[in-house]
N, C-alpha and C positions, 0 to 999 in steps of 0.2 A: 504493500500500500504506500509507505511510502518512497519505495523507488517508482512507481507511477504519479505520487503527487509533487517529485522531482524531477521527473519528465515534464509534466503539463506547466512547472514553474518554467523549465527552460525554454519549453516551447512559445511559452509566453514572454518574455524578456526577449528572447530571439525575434520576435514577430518586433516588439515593442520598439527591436534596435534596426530590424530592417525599415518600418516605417520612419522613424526617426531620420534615418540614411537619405530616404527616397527624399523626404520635406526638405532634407540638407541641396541632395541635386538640385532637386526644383528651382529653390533659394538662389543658387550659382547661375542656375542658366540664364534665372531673370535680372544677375549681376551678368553676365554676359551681356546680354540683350540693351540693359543701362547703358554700360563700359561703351558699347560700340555705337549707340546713338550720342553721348557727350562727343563721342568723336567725327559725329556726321555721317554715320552709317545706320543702316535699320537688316537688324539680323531676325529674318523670319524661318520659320516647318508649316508644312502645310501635314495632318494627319499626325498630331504627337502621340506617339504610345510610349509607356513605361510597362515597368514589368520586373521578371526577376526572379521574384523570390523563390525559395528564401535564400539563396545564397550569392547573387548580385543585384546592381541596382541597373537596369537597361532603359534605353530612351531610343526612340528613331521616330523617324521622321518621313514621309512619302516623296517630299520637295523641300529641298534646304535653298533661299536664297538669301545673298548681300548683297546691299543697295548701298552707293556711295555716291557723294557729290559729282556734277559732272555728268551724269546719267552714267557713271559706271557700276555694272551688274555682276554679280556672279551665283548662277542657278547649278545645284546638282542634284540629280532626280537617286535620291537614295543614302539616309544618314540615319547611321547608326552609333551608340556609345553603351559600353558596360563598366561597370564598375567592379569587382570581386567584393563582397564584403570582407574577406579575409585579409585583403591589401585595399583598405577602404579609397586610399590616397594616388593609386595606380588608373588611369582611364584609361582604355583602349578605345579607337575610333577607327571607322570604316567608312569609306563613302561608295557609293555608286555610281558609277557613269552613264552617260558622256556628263563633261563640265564644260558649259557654256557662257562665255567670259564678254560681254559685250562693252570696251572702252570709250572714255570720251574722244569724239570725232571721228572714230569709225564706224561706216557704214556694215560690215558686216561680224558677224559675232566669232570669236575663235573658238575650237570646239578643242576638248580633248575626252576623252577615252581610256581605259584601260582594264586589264583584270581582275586587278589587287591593289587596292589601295588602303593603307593601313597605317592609324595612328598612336603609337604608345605617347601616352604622357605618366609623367613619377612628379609628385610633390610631397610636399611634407609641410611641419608648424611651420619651418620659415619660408615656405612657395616656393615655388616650380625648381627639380634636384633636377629632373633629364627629360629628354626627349627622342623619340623615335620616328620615323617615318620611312615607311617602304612601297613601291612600286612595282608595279610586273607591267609589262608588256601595254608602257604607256603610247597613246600614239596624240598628236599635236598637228590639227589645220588651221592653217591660216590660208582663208582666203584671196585672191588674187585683189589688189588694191587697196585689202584693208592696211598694210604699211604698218603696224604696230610691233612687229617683230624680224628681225634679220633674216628670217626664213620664214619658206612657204608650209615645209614640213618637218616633224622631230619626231622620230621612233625611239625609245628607249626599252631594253630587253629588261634590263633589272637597276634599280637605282637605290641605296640603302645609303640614310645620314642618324645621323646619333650624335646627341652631345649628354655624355655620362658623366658622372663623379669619377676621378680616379684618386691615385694618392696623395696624403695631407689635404691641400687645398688646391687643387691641380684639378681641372678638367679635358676631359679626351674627345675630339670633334672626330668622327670616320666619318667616312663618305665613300662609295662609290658608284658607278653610273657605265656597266656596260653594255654595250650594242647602242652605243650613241650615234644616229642618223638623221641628217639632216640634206632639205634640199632647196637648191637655192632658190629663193622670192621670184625671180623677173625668169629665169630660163628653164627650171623644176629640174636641173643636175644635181644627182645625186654627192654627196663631198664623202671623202674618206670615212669610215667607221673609228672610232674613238673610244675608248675604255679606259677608265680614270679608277684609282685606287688613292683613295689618301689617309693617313693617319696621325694625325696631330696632338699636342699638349699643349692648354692656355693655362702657364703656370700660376699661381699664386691667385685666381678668379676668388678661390671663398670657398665653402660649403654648401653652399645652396647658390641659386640663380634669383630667389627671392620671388619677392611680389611683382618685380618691374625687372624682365632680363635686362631690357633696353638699358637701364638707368645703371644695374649692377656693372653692363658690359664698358659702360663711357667711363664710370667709376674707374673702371680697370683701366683702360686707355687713357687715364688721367693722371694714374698712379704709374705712367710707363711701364707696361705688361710686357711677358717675356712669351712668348710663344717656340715650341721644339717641334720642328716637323719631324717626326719620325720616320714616316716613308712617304713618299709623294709621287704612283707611278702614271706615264700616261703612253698608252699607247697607240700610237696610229700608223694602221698599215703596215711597214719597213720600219720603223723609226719607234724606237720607245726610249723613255729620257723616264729615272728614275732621282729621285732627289731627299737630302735628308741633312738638318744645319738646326742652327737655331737662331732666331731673330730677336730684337726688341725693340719695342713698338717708344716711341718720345710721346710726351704729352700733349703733342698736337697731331698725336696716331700716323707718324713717318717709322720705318722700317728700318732698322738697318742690322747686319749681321752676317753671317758667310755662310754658301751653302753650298755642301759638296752635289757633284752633277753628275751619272751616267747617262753617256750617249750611244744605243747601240743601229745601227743604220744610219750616222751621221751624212754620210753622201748620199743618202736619198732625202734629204729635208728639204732640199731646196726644190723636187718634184713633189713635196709632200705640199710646199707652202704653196706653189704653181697652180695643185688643184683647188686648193680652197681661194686664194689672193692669187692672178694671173700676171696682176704687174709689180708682184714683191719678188719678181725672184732673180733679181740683179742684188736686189738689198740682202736676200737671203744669204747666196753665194759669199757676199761679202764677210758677212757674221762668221759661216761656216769657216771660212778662211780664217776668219780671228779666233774662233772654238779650236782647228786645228795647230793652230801656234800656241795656243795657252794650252793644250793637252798634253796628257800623254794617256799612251795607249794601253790597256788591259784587257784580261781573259774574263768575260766574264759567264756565265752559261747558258746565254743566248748569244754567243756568241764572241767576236774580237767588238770593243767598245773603246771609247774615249771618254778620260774622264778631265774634267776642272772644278775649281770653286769660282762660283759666281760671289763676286763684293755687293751687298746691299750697302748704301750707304745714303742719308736720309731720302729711300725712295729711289736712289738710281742705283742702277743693276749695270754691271760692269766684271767683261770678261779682262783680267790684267786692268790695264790703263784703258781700254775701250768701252765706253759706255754703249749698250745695247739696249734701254729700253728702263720705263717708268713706270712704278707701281703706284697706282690711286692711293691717296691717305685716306685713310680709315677712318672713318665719324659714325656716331651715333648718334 
């Protein structure tokens, strides 16, 4: 008797704490809904369900749309989010495709598409600890004259970023983005395939990202942050350039710091840069010619490769004594 009147106590308390849960989402999303109207935006669902229990809190939606000044739109026909009660602070998100994205001044809407779209979020008492987002088999039209984006088309096979806690106060940004296809705006040629792998460390960020990333992240670039790229690969076609240094960032978010470079296919870069830019490959050859004076050569196992250190120094990037090119400062 009373291991049954122990039961029906838990059973009770447990209902007690998933409703208590659901009133909490509720609460957030209509602080969402707030959040984004102060800022000039109207976040609506058409068909809200919830659900769940007893062991998470679920929400979705038939039609998820934001409305922004400007008459810019963005519709996705399919949103979903659950909670675990067991990791009450963890939300998972899903959307549904196509996402239809309609800009100020453009007459037609850009559409995208895909398999899998997937969002993890982690917080805690002090707000937002990490972030996940994944992609499958994204695909991106842009219409002929809408002009809003450098291409007409973007196919992505797999695309995966995360910004986690790692050690002490240290956070770890990955990303990567293979079977990256793109086709050009005005002629519809297709450009080389691209595959990016990257893995980095934004030292000394803090333990949590807080209630405002933005605000934590400027903080940090205020405080001159140090960043450690661990691996950097990218490959295209012939040509993959592998990279790993450390940087830091000055108080008016400028760059500077050394970064060792592998080059493997260096004599095909200049047909690599020919297919994408037709009139950079005078300037290219030139470069290559300064890569090959500042290198020396290595085994590596993809092959014979060339290696240097690229000099960052506030924002210019420079092989030896030759400056190559300008990295955007950093703001928030």
């Amino acid at each position: 008797m009373v291991f049954v009147g122990a039961v029906i106590l838990l059973a009770i308390l447990w209902g007690t704490y998933w409703y208590g849960a659901s009133q909490i989402g509720a609460a957030l999303l209509d602080r969402v809904a707030a959040a984004a109207a102060a800022r000039g935006y109207t976040a609506e669902c058409d068909d809200i369900a919830g659900g769940g229990f007893p062991f998470s809190i679920d929400f979705s939606c038939s039609r998820a749309r934001l409305t922004g000044g400007s008459s810019m739109q963005a519709a996705v026909d399919g949103f979903s989010a659950r909670t675990p009660l067991y990791r009450p602070w963890t939300v998972r998100s899903t959307a549904d495709g196509p996402l239809a994205l309609t800009l100020p001044t453009r007459a037609s809407d850009i559409t995208a598409s895909w398999q899998r779209a997937e969002t993890t979020v982690d917080a805690g008492i002090g707000g937002l600890s990490g972030i996940a987002i994944r992609l499958e088999n994204l695909q991106v039209d842009v219409p002929a004259g809408a002009g809003a984006l450098p291409f007409a088309a973007l196919n992505l096979a797999l695309g995966e970023a995360s910004v986690t806690p790692a050690t002490d106060d240290d956070y770890r940004i990955s990303a990567m983005a293979h079977g990256v296809a793109l086709e050009e705006p005005e002629t519809g040629r297709a450009l080389p395939k691209i595959d990016l792998d990257a893995d980095l460390s934004i030292l000394g960020l803090g333990d949590s990202l807080g209630l405002d990333p933005r605000r934590a992240i400027s903080a940090w670039i205020a405080d001159g942050g140090n960043l450690r790229i661990d691996e950097l690969t990218v490959d295209a076609d012939t040509v993959s350039a592998n990279a790993a240094g450390s940087l830091a960032l000055s108080t008016d978010g400028k760059l500077s710091g050394d970064v060792d470079v592998t080059i493997t296919g260096i004599e095909s870069l200049p047909d690599l840069v020919e297919s994408i830019y037709p009139k950079a490959r005078d300037q290219t050859e030139q470069v290559v010619a300064a890569m090959t004076a500042f290198t020396r050569p290595v085994e590596t196992p993809g092959g014979p490769a060339r290696q240097m250190t690229l000099l960052i120094r506030e924002n210019v990037v420079s092989i030896g004594i030759l400056p190559i090119g300008v990295i955007p400062t950093l703001a928030f």
